[in-house]
DOLOLUM-985585 format. One record per residue (C-alpha): residue number from 1; x, y, z; chain. Coordinates in steps of 0.25 Angstrom, whole numbers, plus 2048, in hexadecimal, padded with zeros to 3 digits. Each point is the difference from the previous one (the first is absolute). Example, Ala and Ser with C-alpha at 12.3 -4.5 7.8 and 13.67 -1.06 7.14 Angstrom:
! DOLOLUM-985585
- resi  east  north  up  chain
- 1  831  7EE  81F  A
- 2  806  80E  7FE  A
END
This chain:
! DOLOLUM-985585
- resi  east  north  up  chain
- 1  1C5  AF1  9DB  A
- 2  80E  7FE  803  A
- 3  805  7F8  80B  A
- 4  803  808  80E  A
- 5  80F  7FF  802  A
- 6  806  7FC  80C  A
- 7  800  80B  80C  A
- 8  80F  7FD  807  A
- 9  804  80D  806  A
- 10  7F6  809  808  A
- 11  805  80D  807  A
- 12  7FA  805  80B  A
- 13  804  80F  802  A
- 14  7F9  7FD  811  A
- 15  803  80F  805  A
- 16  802  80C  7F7  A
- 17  807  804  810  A
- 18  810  7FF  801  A
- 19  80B  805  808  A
- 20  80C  805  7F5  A
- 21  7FB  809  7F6  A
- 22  80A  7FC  7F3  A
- 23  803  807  7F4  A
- 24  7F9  7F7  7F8  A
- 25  7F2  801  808  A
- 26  7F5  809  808  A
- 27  803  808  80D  A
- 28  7FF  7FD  80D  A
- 29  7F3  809  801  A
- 30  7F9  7FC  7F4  A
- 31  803  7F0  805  A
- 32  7F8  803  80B  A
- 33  7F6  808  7FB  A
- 34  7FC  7F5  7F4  A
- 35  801  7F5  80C  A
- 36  7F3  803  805  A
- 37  7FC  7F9  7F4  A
- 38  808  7F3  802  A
- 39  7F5  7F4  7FF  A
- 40  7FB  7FB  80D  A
- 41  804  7F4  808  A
- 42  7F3  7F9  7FC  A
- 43  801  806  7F2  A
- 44  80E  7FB  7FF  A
- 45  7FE  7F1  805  A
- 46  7F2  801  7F4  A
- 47  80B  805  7F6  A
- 48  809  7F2  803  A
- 49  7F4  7F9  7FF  A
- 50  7FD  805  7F3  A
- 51  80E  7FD  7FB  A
- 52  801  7F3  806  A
- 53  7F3  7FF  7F6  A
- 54  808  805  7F5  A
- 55  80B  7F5  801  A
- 56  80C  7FD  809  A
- 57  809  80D  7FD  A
- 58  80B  805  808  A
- 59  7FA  809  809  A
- 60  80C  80B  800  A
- 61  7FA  80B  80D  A
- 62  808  80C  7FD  A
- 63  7FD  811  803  A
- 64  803  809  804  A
- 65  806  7F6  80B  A
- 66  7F9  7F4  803  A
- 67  804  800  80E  A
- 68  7FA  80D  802  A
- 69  7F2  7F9  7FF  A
- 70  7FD  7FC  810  A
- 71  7F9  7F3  7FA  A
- 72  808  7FB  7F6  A
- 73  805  7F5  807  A
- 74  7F0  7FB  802  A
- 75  7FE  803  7F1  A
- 76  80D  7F7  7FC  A
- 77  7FA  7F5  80A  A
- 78  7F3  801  7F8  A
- 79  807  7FF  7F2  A
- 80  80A  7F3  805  A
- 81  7F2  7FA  805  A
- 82  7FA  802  7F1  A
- 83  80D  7F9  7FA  A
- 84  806  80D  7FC  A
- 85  811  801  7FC  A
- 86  801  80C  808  A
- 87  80C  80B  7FE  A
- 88  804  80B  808  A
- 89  805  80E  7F9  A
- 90  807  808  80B  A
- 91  809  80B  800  A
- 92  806  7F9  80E  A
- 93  800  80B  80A  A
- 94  7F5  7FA  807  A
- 95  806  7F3  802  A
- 96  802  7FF  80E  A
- 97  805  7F4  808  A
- 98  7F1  7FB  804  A
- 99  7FD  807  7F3  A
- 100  808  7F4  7F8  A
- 101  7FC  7F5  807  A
- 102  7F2  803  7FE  A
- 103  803  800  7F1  A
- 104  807  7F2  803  A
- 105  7F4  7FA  806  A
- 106  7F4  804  7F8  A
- 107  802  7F9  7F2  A
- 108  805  80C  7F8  A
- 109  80B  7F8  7F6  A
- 110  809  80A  7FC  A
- 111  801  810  804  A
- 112  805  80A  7F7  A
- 113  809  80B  805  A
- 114  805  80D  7F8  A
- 115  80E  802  800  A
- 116  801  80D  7F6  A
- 117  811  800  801  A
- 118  80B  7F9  807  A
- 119  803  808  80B  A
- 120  7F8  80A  809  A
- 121  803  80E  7F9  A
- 122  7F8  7FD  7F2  A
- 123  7F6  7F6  806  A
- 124  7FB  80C  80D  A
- 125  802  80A  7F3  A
- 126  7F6  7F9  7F8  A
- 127  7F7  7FC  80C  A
- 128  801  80F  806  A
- 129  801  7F9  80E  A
- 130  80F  7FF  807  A
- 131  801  7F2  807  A
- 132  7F7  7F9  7F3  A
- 133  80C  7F8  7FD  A
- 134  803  7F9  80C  A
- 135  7F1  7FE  802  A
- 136  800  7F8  7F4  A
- 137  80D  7F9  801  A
- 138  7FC  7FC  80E  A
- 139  7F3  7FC  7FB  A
- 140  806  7F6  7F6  A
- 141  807  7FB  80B  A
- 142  7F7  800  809  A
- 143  7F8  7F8  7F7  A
- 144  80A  7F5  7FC  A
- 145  803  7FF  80F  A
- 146  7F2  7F8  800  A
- 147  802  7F9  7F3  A
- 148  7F6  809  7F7  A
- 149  803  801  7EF  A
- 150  804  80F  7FE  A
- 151  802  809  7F3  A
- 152  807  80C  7FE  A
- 153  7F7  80A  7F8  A
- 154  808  80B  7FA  A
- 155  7FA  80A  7F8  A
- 156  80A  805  7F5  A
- 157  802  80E  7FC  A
- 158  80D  809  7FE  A
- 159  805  802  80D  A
- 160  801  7F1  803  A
- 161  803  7F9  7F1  A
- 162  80E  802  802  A
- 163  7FF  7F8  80C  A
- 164  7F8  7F5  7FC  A
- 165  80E  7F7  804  A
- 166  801  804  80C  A
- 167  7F3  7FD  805  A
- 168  7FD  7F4  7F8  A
- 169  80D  7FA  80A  A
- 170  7F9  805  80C  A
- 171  7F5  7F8  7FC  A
- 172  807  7F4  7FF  A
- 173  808  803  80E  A
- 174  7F1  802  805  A
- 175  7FD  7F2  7FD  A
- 176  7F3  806  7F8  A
- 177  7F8  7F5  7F6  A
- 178  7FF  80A  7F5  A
- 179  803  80E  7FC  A
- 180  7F7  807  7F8  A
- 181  803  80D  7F8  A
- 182  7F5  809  7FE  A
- 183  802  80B  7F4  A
- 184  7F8  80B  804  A
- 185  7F1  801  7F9  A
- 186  800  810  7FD  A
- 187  7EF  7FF  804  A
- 188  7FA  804  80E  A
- 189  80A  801  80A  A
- 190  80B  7FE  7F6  A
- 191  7FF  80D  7F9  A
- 192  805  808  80F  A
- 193  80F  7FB  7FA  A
- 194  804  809  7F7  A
- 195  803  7FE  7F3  A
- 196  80F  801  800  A
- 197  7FF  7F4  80C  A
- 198  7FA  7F8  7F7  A
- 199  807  7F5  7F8  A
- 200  801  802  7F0  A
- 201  7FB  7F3  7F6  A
- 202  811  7FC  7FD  A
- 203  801  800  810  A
- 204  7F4  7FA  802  A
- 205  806  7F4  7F7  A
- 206  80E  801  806  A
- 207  7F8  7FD  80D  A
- 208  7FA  7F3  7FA  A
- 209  80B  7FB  7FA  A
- 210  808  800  80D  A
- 211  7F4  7FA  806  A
- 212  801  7F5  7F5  A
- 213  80F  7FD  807  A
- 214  7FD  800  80F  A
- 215  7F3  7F6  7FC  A
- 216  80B  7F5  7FA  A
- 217  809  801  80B  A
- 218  7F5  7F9  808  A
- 219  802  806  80D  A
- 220  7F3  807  802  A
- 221  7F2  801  7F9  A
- 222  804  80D  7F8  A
- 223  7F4  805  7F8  A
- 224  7FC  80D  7FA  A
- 225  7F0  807  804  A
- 226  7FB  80A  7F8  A
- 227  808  7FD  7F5  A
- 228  7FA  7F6  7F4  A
- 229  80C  801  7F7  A
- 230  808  7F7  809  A
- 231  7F9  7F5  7FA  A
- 232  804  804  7F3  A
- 233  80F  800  804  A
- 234  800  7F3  808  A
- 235  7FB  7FA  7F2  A
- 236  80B  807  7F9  A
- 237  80B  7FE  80A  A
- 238  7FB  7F1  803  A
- 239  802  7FD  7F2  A
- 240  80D  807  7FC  A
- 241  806  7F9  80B  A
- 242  7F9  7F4  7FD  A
- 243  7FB  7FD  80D  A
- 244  7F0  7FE  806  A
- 245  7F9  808  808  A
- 246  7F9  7F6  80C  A
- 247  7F2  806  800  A
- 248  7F7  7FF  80E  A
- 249  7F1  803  7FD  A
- 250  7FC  801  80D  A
- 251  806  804  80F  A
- 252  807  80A  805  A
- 253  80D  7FE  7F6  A
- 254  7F5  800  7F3  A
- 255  805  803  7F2  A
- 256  7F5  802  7F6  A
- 257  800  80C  7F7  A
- 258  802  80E  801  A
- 259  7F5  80B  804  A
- 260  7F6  7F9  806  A
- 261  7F7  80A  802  A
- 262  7F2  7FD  7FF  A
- 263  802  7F1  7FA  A
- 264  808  7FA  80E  A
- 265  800  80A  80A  A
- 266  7F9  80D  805  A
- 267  800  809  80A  A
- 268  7F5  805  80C  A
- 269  801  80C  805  A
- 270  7FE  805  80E  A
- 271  7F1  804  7FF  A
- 272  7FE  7F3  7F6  A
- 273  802  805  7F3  A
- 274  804  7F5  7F6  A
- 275  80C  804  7F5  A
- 276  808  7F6  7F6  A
- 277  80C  805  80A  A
- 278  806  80A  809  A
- 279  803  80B  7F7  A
- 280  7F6  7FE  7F5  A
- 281  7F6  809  805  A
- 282  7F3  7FB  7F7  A
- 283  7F6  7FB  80A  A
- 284  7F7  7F3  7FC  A
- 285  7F8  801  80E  A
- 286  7FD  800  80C  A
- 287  801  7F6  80B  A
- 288  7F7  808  808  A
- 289  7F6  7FF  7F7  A
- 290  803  7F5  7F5  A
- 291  802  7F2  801  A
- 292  811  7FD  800  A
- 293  7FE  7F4  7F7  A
- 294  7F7  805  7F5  A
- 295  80B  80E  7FE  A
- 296  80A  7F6  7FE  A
- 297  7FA  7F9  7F6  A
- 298  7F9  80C  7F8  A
- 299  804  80C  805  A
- 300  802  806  7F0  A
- 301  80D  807  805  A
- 302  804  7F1  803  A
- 303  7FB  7FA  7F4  A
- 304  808  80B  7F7  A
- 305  80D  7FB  808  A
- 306  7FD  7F2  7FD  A
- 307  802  802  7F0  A
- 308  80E  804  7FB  A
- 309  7FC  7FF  7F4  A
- 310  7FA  80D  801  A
- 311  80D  808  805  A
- 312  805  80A  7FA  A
- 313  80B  806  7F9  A
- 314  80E  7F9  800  A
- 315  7F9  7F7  80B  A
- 316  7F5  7FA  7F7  A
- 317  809  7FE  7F6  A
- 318  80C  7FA  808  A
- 319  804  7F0  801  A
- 320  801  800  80F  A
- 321  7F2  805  801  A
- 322  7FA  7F5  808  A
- 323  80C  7FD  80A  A
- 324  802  80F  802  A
- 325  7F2  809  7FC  A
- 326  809  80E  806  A
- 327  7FC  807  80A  A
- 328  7F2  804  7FF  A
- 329  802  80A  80D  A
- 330  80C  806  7F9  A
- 331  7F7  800  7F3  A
- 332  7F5  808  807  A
- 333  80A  80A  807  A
- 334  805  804  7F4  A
- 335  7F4  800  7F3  A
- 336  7F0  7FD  80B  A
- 337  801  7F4  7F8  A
- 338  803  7F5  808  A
- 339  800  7F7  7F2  A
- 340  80B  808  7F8  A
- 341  80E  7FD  801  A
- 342  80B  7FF  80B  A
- 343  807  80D  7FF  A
- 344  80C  7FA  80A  A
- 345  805  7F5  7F8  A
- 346  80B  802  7F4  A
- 347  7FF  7F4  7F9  A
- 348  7FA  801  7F1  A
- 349  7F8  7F3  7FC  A
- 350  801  7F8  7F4  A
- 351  7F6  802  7F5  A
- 352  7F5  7F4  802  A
- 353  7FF  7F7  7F3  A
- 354  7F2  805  7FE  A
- 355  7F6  809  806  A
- 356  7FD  7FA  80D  A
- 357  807  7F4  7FF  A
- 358  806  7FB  80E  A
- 359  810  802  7FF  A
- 360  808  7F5  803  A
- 361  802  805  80F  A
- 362  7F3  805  803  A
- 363  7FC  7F3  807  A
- 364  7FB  802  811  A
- 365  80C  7FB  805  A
- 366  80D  7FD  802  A
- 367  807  7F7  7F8  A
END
């Protein structure tokens, strides 16, 4: 049996319940309705328990909204006292005064706030909520104020590509620790943007490659979720221009590999069910009813992740396989098969030497 690889990033959807109802998620009533569902306090601190058995992830307690759940701050104690790296997802409009410095004081590390454009008119357009702006800005603030590791979370589609500048300086002028730019999964929630918001494959690279330049300025922890392929242009950028990529393996800044769905991270839903990640909607158990630790090391959907060498299409036969594996949510979306090729990445591999032969790039990690 192969070895079980290291578990680094759980995500904890706490609450399918929120307070915006964005483009790119569920309504208001339909949060409400699937909250009814949301694990129990006792179920939640059995969850921790079970992930703490797993390994020492980071613990990243997202929604919904997190704060919506009256007992997170019991649940974050429990996770700190269990030697967890706890994260906070938030959109901000719930972080109060009294609200920040309870974030401050219970052990959470970093807290990650959405900030969807640079100015109140795109972000409140894409949040659906007048005011969602300023409550994330003032969140960040807030936040800093008490000395807590921010990061910006931008989801890019159309309506905010163009301004990728624009809020990448009000990051900086946010003091944030990192600025992460999600490219928009078109699974689940995701399919509500309509086709024509979404971003093209040449755009899609346009994006990563001026990702690639804001990373070597060194101002910020720039890095790109949901999109594998960055990998492959931080190897050919890194060596074009001759310089070396510092590779973290662990900690909140960590550089690894591209999608590391299944084989680093997963994803639990609000009712316990365990996914390889957010948007990939192939269950490999419950929580509920299941043993965490057992699905992450046998699920079959997580076994089948693990083995690039079975990808399909241009993905199985590329170079950058192993530093990149494509998008295997994207790759679902688009064919039901969550091993076929990434359909949002223009780059055309080299023919391998020989039938499965490992390319000269297809090593785990950066150079």
């Amino acid at each position: 049996m192969e070895p079980v690889p290291e578990l680094r990033l759980v995500f904890w959807e706490t609450t399918a319940g929120c307070n915006l109802q964005c483009i790119h998620c569920r309504r208001l009533d339909v949060a409400r309705h699937l909250m009814r569902d949301d694990l129990t306090t006792d179920e939640g601190r059995a969850l921790i328990d079970a992930i703490a058995e797993a390994g020492r992830p980071i613990l990243v307690l997202s929604g919904g909204e997190a704060l919506f759940r009256p007992d997170l701050f019991e649940l974050v104690q429990h996770a700190v006292a269990r030697e967890l790296p706890v994260s906070l997802a938030t959109n901000g409009t719930l972080v109060t005064d009294d609200v920040a410095e309870r974030v401050a004081t219970s052990g959470i590390r970093r807290v990650a706030v959405s900030v969807d454009g640079p100015d109140a008119a795109t972000h409140d357009n894409f949040r659906k909520q007048a005011g969602a702006f300023d409550g994330a800005v003032n969140a960040l603030r807030r936040l800093r104020a008490r000395g807590m590791s921010t990061q910006i979370n931008t989801t890019v589609t159309r309506h905010n590509a163009h301004l990728l500048d624009a809020i990448y300086a009000l990051a900086l002028e946010l003091g944030a620790d990192a600025f992460h730019t999600f490219l928009l999964v078109p699974v689940g929630c995701g399919l509500a943007i309509a086709e024509s918001k979404q971003l093209p494959p040449e755009e899609y690279e346009r994006v990563l490659h001026w990702l690639w330049e804001r990373s070597r300025e060194g101002r910020i922890h720039a890095k790109a979720t949901c999109a594998p392929h960055y990998f492959r242009v931080m190897r050919q950028r890194s060596r074009a221009e001759g310089v070396r990529v510092e590779r973290a393996a662990h900690g909140m800044s960590a550089v690894t590999r591209g999608c590391l769905a299944g084989t680093g991270v997963c994803f639990v839903s609000h009712k316990g069910e365990v996914y390889p990640c957010g948007y990939l909607p192939v269950s490999a158990g419950n929580v509920r009813r299941e043993r965490f630790a057992d699905l992450w090391a046998d699920a079959p959907v997580f076994r089948a992740l693990r083995r690039t060498e079975d990808l399909g299409g241009k993905c199985g036969a590329c170079e950058y396989r192993r530093i990149c594996s494509g998008c295997r949510a994207r790759a679902y979306s688009a064919t039901r098969d969550y091993m076929a090729e990434e359909p949002f990445c223009v780059y055309q591999p080299k023919p391998l030497a020989a039938a499965g032969a490992r390319g000269p790039d297809s090593g785990g990690d950066l150079p």
